[in-house]
N, C-alpha and C positions, 0 to 999 in steps of 0.2 A: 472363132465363129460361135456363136448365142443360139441356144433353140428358141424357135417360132412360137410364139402364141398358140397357133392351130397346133402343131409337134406334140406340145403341153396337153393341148384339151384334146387331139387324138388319144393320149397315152391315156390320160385321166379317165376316159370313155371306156378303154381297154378295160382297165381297173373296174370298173364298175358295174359292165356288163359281161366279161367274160369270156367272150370271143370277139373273134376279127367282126364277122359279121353283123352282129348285134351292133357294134359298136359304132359300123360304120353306117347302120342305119340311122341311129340315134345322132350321128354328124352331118348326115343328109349326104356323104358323100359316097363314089363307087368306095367297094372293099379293095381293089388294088390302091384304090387311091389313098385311103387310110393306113395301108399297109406300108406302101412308099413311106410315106409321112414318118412313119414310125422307124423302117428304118435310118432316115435320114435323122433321127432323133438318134439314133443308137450309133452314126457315125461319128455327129455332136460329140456324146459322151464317151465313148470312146468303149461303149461295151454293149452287150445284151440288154435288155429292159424288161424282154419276156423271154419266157423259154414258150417253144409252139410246140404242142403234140394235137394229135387229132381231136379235132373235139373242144379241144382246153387249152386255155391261157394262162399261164401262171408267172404274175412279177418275179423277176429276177432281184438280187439284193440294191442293184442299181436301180431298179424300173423299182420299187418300192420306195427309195429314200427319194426318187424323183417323182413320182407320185404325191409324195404330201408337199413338196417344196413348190412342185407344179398347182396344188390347189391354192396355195396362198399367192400363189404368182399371178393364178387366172381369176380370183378372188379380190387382188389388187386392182388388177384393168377392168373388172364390171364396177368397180368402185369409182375407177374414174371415169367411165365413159358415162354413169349413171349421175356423178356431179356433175360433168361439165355440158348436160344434156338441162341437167335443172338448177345450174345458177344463179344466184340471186332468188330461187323461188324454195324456198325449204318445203318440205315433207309438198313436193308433187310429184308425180311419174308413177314409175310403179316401186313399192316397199313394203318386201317382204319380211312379215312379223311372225314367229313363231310364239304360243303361247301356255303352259301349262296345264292339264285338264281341271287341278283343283282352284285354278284359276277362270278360265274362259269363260264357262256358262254364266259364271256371276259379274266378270268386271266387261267384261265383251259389250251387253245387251246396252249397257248404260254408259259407257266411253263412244261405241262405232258414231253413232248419230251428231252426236257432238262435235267428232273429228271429221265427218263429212260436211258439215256448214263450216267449221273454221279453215279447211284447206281445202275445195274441192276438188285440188286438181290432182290429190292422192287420189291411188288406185291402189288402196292396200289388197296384198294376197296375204290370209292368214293362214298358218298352220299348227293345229293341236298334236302336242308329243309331250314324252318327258325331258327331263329337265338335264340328260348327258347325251340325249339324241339331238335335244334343240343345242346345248355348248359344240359339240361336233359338226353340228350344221351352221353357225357361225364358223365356225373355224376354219371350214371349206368354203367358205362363200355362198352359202344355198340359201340364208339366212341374213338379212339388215340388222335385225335386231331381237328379242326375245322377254318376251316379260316373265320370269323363274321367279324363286322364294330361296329369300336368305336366310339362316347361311347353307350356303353350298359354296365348297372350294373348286376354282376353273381357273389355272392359270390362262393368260394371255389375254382376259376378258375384262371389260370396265362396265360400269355400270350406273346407275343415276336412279334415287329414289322415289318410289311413286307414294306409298306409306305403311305403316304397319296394320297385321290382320292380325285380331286376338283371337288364340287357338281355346276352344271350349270344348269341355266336354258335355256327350249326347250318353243317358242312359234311358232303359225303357223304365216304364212308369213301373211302379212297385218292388225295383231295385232299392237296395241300400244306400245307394247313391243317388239317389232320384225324389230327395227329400228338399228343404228350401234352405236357401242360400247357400254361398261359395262351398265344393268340396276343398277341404281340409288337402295338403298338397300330400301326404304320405299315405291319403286314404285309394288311390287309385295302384290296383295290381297289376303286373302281368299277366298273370291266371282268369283277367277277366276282360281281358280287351279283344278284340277285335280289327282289323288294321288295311288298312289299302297294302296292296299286294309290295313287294320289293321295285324301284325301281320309282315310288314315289316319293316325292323330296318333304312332303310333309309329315309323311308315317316316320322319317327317321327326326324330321324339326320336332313331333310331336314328343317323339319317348324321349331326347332331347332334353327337352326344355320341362318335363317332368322326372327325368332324370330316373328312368324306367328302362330295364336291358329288356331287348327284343324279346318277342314269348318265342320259342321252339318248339320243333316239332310237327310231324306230320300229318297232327288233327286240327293245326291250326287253321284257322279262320282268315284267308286274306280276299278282300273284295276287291276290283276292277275299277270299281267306280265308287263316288259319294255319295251316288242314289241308291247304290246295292249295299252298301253302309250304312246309310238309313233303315232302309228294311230289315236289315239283320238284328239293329239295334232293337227299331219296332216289333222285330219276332222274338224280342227277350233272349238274344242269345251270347251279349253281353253288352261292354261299356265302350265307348268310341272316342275318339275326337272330330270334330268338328272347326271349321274356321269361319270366324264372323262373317266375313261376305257371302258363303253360302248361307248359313241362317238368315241373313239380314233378308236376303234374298228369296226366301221361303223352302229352302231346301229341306227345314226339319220341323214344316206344320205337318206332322202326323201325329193322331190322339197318344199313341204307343210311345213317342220318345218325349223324353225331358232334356232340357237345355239350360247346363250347368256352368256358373264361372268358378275357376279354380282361385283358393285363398290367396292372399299377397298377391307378390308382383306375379302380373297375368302375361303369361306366356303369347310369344308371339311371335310372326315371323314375317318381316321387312320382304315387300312387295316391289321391283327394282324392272328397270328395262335394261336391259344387257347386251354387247356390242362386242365385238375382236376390235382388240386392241389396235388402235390405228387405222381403224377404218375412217373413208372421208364421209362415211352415213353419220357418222358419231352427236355432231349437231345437231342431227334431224332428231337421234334417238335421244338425246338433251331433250329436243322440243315436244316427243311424244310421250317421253315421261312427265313432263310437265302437265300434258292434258289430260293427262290419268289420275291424274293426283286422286289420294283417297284423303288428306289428310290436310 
């Protein structure tokens, strides 16, 4: 005997909210009935999946390794009931796109419009995150597809190019660095930068590809955003990087910052729509990277 689809996504729910009855609201169904469910998953497998104490639900080692196998299981059947729902008709229905914040505000504004005349029968839902919350939400099925910055390592993940963005650096004006033409690739410090917070895939592409170890320490400067990166730069409180499509975009017309390309080969970082492996969205996400093209 197999466990049930529903079995799977009762567990899954469990997992996610915490108790019986959260869980069985977010299923639409009674809590005895959620509960049953769950037992009869645990006769299935032949053990426990939660342990119950008051209050609290905690996965057991079985309801744990059944939990991630359950999301790719319940991740597979939305995949197919979403192809065989829009056969023959690529990128219609509904397709959920996750996309990166040092990305959205600039490639968003000037892709959406495009992609609503060439397909109108999309109904994209977008979602802004970083770039191991949007791989994790691919990997559970929450996610169709995702536009991130390479490189970033994700096993189980494929992906199709949109094009590359040259990373620049932003100094304030009357900086040593804020003089004309390319900075020199050895002239940019540690000790003077300024950086999006951890957890952003460009702050680590950026030091990277100038071949700079992180600054430390607990006076250091990390910003949230590339607007409040801006400003910091503009308040003279050090040196930044910047990625071409925000500038192109107008992200760094402020009198206070200058907008520098680094010597030689100019650093950059491939612009990609990204998919779990064996997904049947995969050709849709072929055809959405195509109409993103930057390049």
């Amino acid at each position: 005997m197999l466990p049930t689809l529903r079995q799977l996504q009762y567990l899954k729910l469990l997992a996610e909210h915490g108790s019986f009855s959260r869980a069985a609201e977010a299923a639409h169904v009674s809590q005895p009935a959620l509960s049953a469910g769950v037992q009869e998953l645990e006769r299935v497998l032949g053990g426990a999946v939660v342990e119950r104490t008051r209050g609290n639900v905690q996965l057991t080692a079985i309801g744990a390794e059944a939990v991630k196998r359950a999301q790719d299981v319940l991740a597979r059947a939305e995949d197919l009931v979403e192809a065989a729902r829009n056969a023959g008709r690529p990128l219609s229905g509904r397709f959920r796109l996750g996309v990166i914040p040092t990305i959205a505000p600039f490639l968003l504004p000037r892709a959406v419009p495009g992609l609503k005349v060439a397909y109108p029968a999309l109904k994209l839902f977008l979602r802004e995150d970083l770039t191991p919350r949007l791989i994790a939400a691919l990997k559970s099925g929450q996610l169709d597809a995702a536009v991130i910055a390479l490189p970033y390592e994700a096993s189980g993940i494929d992906h199709a190019r949109i094009g590359d963005d040259e990373i620049l650096a932003a100094a304030p004006v009357g900086h040593a660095l804020a003089g004309v033409g390319p900075i020199p690739r050895g002239a940019l410090k540690a000790e003077d930068l300024i950086l999006l917070e951890d957890g952003h895939c460009l702050r680590d592409q950026a030091l990277a590809a100038f071949d700079i170890d992180a600054p430390r320490g607990e006076e250091i400067f990390a910003a949230t955003s590339l607007p409040t990166l801006v400003q910091m730069v503009s308040a003279g409180l050090g040196v930044s990087f910047l990625p071409q499509m925000a500038v192109s975009a107008g992200l760094a017309d402020d009198p206070g910052v200058v907008i520098r390309s680094v010597a030689g080969v100019a650093p950059r970082r491939e612009i990609v729509v990204a998919w779990r492996t064996g997904s049947s969205r995969a050709a849709e996400a072929r055809l959405l990277a195509e109409a993103l093209k930057l390049d």
